[in-house]
Steps between C-alpha positions, in 0.01 A plus 500: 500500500434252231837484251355294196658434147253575263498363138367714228340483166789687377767157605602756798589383807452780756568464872259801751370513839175402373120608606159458348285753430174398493136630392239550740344168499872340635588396106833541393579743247846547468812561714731710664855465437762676754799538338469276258807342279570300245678162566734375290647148526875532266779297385846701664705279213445487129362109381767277393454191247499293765277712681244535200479078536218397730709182606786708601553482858681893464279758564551912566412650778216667598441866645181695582437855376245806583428798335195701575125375317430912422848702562339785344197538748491698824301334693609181722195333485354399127192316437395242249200329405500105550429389148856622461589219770551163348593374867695600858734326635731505854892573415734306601668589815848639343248723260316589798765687682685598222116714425511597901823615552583676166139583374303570804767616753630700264233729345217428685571781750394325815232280347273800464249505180448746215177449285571842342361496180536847278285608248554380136353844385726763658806563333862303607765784680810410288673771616422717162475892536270697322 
């Protein structure tokens, strides 16, 4: 298990158990992201003048939030291509087990991996009767 935060084009932070997928000659083409999230670093107070003043020694605390990176996909595992990548990074240790323990304990059912892809062409089952 590799947990990475991965930095996108898009100014996304997204935290996944990361693998590469690679071609046949061992380059890397892209990645595979198990339940990946986005990572959000946010202020849990509003900015003050004081606050809003770089010499001010008053500053608001800060919290850590994740949401899912694709909430409306079914499968667990999503893959991207690296030019989307600008870099990787390790999380910090309190990111780290806030991603195990709520992320990956939670909805990972035991660890196991889907790579279930569905076909674009067949039509959606919204629950519409004929």
């Amino acid at each position: 298990m590799t947990i990475k935060i991965l930095v996108l084009k898009s100014g996304e932070d997204v935290i996944a158990d990361v693998k590469e997928m690679l071609t046949s000659d061992e380059q890397v083409m892209g990645y595979l992201l198990n339940l990946p999230c986005v990572v959000k670093l946010v202020s849990t107070a509003p900015l003050t003048a004081d606050e809003s003043n770089p010499k001010s020694e008053t500053k608001s605390e800060m919290s850590i939030r994740m949401h899912p990176w694709a909430p409306l996909a079914m499968e667990k595992v999503i893959p991207i291509t690296t030019d989307w990548v600008v870099t990787m990074i390790t999380p910090i240790e309190k990111v780290l087990k806030m991603y195990t323990e709520d992320v990956l304990e939670a909805y990972g059912d035991n660890n196991e991996e889907t790579d279930q892809v569905t076909d674009l062409d067949d039509p959606a089952d919204v629950g519409l009767t004929d």
